[in-house]
Each structure stands twice: as C-alpha cells, then as structure tokens.
C-alpha positions in Angstrom: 19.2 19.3 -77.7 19.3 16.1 -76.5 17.8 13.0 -78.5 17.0 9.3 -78.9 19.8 7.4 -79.5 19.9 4.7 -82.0 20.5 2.3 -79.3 18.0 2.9 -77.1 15.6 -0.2 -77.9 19.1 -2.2 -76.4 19.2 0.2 -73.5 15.1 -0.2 -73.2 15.4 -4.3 -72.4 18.7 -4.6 -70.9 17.3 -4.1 -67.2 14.3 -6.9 -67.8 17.1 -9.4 -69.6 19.4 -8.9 -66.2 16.6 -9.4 -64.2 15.3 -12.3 -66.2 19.5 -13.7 -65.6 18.8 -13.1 -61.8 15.7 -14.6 -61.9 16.9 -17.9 -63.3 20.3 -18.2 -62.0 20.6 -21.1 -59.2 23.9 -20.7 -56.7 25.4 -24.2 -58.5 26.9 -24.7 -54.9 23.8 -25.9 -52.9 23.9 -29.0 -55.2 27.9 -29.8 -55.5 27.7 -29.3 -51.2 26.0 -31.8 -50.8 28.8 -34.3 -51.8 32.2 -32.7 -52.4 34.3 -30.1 -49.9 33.7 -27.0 -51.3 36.4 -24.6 -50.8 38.0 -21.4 -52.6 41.5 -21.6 -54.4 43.7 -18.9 -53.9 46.6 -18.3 -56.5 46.5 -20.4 -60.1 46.4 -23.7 -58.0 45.6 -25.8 -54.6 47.8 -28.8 -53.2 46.5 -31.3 -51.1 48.5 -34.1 -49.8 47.6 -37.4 -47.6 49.7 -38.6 -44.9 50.6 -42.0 -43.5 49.5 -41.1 -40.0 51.5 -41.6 -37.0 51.2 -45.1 -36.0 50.0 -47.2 -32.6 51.3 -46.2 -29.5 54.4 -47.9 -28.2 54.4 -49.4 -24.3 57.2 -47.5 -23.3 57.1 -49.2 -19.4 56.9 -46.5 -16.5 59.5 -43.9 -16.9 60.0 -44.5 -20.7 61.0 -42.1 -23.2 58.3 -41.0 -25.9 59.1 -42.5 -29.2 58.5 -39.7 -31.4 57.4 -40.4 -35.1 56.9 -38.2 -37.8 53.5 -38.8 -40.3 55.0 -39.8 -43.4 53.9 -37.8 -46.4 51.5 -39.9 -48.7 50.7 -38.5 -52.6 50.2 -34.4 -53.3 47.1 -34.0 -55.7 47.2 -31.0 -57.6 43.8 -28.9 -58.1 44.4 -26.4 -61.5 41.4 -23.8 -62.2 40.0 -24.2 -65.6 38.0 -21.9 -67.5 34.4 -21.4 -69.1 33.1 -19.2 -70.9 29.5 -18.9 -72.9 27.7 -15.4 -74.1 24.9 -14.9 -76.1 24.1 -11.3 -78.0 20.9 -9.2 -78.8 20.6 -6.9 -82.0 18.9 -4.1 -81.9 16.9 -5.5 -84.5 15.3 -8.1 -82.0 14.8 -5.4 -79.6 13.1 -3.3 -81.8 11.2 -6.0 -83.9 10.2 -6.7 -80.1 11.1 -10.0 -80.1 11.3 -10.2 -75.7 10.4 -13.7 -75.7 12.9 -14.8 -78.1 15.4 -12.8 -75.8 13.8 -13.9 -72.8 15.1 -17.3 -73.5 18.2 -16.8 -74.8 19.0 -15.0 -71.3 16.9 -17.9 -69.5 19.2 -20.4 -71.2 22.3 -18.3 -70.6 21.4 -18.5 -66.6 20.6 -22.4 -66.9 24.4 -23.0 -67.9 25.8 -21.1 -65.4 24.0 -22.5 -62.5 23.9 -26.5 -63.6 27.4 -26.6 -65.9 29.4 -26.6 -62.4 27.0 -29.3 -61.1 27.0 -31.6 -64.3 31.2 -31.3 -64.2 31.7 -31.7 -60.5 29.5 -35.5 -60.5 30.9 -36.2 -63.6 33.7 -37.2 -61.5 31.6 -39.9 -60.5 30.7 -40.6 -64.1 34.6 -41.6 -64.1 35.0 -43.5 -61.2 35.6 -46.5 -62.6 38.2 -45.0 -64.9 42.0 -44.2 -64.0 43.2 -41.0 -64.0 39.8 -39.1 -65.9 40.6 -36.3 -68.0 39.6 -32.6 -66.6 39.4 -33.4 -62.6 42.7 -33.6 -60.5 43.9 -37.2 -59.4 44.9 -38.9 -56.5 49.1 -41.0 -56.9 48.9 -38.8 -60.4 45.6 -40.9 -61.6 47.2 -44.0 -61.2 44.2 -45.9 -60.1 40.6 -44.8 -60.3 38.4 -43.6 -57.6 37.1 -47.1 -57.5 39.5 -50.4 -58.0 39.8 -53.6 -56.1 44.0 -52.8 -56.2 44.0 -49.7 -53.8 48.0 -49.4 -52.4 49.5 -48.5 -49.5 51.5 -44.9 -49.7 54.3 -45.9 -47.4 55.2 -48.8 -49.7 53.8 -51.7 -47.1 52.5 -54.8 -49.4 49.0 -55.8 -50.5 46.5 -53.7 -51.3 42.9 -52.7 -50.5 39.5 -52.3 -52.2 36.9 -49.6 -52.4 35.4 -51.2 -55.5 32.2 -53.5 -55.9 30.1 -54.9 -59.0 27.1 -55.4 -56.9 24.0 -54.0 -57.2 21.8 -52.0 -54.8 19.8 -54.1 -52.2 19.9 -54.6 -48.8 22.6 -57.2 -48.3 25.3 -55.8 -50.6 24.6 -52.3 -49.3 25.5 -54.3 -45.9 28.6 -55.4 -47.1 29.2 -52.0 -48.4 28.7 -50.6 -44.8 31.3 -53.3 -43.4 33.7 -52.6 -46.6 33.9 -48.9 -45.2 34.3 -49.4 -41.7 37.1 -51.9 -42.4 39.3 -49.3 -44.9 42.7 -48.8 -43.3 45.1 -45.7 -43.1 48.6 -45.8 -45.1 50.7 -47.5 -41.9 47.3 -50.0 -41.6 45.1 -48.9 -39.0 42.0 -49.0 -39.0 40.2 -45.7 -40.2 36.6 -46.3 -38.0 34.0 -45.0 -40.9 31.2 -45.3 -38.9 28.4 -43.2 -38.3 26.2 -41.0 -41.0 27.4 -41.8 -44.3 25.7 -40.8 -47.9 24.4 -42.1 -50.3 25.1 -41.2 -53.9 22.4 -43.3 -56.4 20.9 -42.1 -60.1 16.9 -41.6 -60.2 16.7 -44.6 -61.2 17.7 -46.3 -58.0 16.0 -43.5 -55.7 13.2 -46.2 -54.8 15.7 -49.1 -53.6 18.1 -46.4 -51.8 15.0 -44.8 -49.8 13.4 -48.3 -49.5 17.2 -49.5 -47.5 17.7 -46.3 -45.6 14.4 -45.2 -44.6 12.0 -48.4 -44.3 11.1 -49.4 -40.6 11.6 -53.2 -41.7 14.1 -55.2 -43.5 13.1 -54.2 -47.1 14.0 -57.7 -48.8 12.6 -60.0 -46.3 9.0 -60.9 -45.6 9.7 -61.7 -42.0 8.9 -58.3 -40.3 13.3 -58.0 -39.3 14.2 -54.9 -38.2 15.9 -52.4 -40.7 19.1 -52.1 -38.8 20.1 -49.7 -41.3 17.5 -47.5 -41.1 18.5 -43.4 -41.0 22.2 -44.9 -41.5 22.7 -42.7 -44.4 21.5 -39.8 -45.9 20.4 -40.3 -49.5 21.3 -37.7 -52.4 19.6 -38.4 -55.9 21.7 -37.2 -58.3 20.5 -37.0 -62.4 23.4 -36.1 -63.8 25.3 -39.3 -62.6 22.2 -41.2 -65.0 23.1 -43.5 -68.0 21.5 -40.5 -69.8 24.0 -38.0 -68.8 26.9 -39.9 -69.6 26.8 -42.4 -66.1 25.3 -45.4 -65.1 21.5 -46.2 -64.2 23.1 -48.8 -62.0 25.9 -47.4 -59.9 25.9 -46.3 -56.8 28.4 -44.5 -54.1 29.1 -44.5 -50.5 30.5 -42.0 -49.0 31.8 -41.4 -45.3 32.4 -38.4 -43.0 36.0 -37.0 -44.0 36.4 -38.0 -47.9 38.9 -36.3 -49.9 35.9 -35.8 -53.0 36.8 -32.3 -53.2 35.6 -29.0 -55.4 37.3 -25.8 -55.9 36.6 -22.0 -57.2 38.7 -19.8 -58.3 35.9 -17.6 -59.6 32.2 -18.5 -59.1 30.2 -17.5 -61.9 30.4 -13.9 -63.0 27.9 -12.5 -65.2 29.2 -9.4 -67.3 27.6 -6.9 -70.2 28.8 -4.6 -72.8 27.1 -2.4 -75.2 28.9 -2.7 -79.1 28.1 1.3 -80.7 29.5 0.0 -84.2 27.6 -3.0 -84.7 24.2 -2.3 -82.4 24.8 -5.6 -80.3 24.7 -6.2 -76.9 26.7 -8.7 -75.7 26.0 -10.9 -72.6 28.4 -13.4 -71.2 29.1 -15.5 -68.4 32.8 -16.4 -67.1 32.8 -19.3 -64.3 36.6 -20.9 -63.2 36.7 -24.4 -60.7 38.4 -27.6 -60.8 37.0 -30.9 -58.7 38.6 -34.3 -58.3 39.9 -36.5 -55.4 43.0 -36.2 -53.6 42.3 -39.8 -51.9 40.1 -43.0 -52.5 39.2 -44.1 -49.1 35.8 -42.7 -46.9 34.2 -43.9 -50.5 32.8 -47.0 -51.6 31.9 -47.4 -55.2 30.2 -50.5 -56.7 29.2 -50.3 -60.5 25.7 -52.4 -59.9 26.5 -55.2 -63.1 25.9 -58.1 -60.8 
C-alpha cells in the first residue's frame, strides 16, 4: 500500500516557492540594455578588437589608380565569463512547522539577487570609470587607462592624446561643452568620428532633477531670459541607483554616451534557477547559477565628468 512519505510537507510547498521565484524574478536585461551592448558569448570567451580606420581619400587625378589601405588593427579586449552562484535551503521542519512566510522570503530574496546582481555589476563599471584597469570587467589597451582620463592615446602610435574626461558638474553649460567634447572625439588615424545625434544620458538619483531640467525643459534652464533650450530631447536620460554614492559610486558624476560605444555586456548563461530534493537530510535545496562578464573594449562615444567642480 502506498503511503505518505516523510517528505511530503517539502514536496507540499515546492510548487508555491517556484512560483513565488517566478513571481519575483525581473529579466536583469531590460535594465543593463538600456546602456551597454548586450550580446551572448559563445565558447569560454569573446574578443573584440578596434581598428584604426582607413583614412581620407586620396585625389588620385582622372584615370588614377586606387590607393588601397588596409585598417590597421587597434587593441583586442578580452571578455572572460565569470561565475555566481547563491542557494538557499528549506527543512522539512519549516515546512511542517508551517513557516511559508519565513520561506516565502527566503525564495523572494533568492529571486531579488538574480534579477538585480547582473544590473548592480554591469554599472559598477561606471562606478570605476575613473579608475585604470578595474578589477572584474574586461579593459580596453589591457586597462592601461580608465574609461575616463584626460591622456586618451592614439592606437596607431600618432602623438598627443585626447580626452573623454571632465571634473565638471551637471548644468547646462558644461553639459554643452560635453556635447561639443563628443562630437570632436577622433578615430585612431585622426578623423573626426561625427557623435552627433541622440546620445544618453547616464546620472545618479540624485541628479535626475538637473538632467531632466537640461534635456527636457522648453527654455534654457539656467537663464532667466526665456533662451531657447537648444538641447532639448538631445538625449535620452537613464537614472541609474546603483551608480549612487550609496552603492559604491558618486552622487555627483555623470556620463555621456553616443550611438556606437564599445560599453559592452556579455552572457554566457543568463540566470538559471535549479532544485533538488536531499532524502538523507530532509532539505530542499534551491539555487541560482548566473555566468556574464561586462567592460569596455574602447573609451570613445563616452564622455565622463566626475561632477567635483
């Protein structure tokens, strides 16, 4: 005759934790989308390598022969997977002392991590920006420089050096100059790159207010003289708390960013959420497994000002 087995007040809540997971769980993507490349890794790593461009065309006179050039190869940034693990487990003792809401969080907290941890790494990068060659995230010229410096070099060896890097803090005119800074960034042979268009803009909370004031008012926000906002729907704002002073960043920095940046995030695996069922000890195990590496595999298309001054 068939009976109740010992574990069956595990068996009992199992489906109303997983549902509790599926419940909580946010896709971490939507939020790291919204600034990095998202793409998948195939294999235990991804390359991606910049390139010095091809150079001005060359008045050849009529009949000429085309001078052929070949892009010279700039610095290969290397993207390796990492891993991360957390689990939490349930006796049957909790089940059958039914103790749900004790378990409902754990589960509840279990889902949190999966869906935010990926989020809090990937703009951590940020978090960094001012630092060479950040532990954890892959780094353009081997993390040489950092995603932000006033000493930015030239791949194909060419003299002098360029800046993506600012002290100022958000207002109107310095997010002006950061507009002009962007559109003036050149390729590794020296032309200019032509930044222009939509860009985005990457501020804490606590600058929300004077990054919608700049982007969105229908008059210059810092004058009293009724000027146009020329700047107006120039950029698309992202808010961002876990670039804050109170998760490790700055309350005062801010990012621009241009159409075809190099801030880049990769999966190997996107969180999987797995189960078992120990007979010997009366646990049941739940874990979550989630694999990804982010960093930058070149500094221009970004502008980065620390907002001290």
């Amino acid at each position: 005759m068939l009976t109740r087995t010992s574990l069956q007040p595990l068996l009992d809540v199992d489906q109303p934790l997983r549902k509790v997971y599926e419940l909580e769980y946010k896709d971490p993507e939507i939020e790291i989308a919204k600034i990095f490349n998202v793409e998948n890794m195939e294999g235990a790593e991804a390359k991606d390598i910049t390139s010095h461009g091809v150079g001005a065309l060359e008045d050849v006179g009529e009949g000429g022969s085309v001078p052929y050039a070949d892009p010279g190869l700039g610095y290969s940034t290397t993207y390796a997977y990492r891993i991360f693990k957390k689990g939490i487990q349930i006796t049957k003792q909790m089940a059958q002392d039914n103790k749900y809401r004790e378990m409902k969080d754990m589960m509840k907290w279990l889902a949190q991590r999966a869906s935010y941890d990926p989020v809090s790494y990937a703009y951590g990068l940020f978090n960094n920006a001012f630092t060479a060659n950040p532990s954890g995230y892959a780094n353009y010229n081997n993390g040489a420089l950092a995603l932000a410096s006033a000493a930015q070099t030239y791949e194909n060896g060419d003299t002098g050096s360029q800046s993506n890097y600012s002290t100022n803090k958000l207002n109107y005119d310095n997010y002006e100059a950061a507009q002009v800074a962007m559109t003036e960034q050149k390729a590794g042979h020296g032309t200019l790159l032509e930044f222009t268009g939509k860009h985005t803009l990457l501020v804490p909370p606590a600058l929300k207010r004077e990054a919608l004031e700049i982007t969105q008012s229908e008059l210059d926000p810092d004058t009293a003289e009724n000027a146009i906002n020329v700047y107006k729907g120039n950029s698309t704002v992202v808010v961002c708390p876990y670039i804050s002073a109170a998760a490790g960043g700055s309350d005062t920095a801010w990012f621009l960013l241009a159409n075809g940046h190099k801030i880049n995030f990769f999966w190997r695996n996107k969180p999987s959420f797995d189960s078992e069922l120990v007979f010997d000890t009366g646990v049941s195990k739940y874990k979550v497994e989630v694999e990804y590496e982010a960093g930058f595999s070149d500094w221009r298309a970004t502008y980065c000002a620390d907002g001290t001054v």
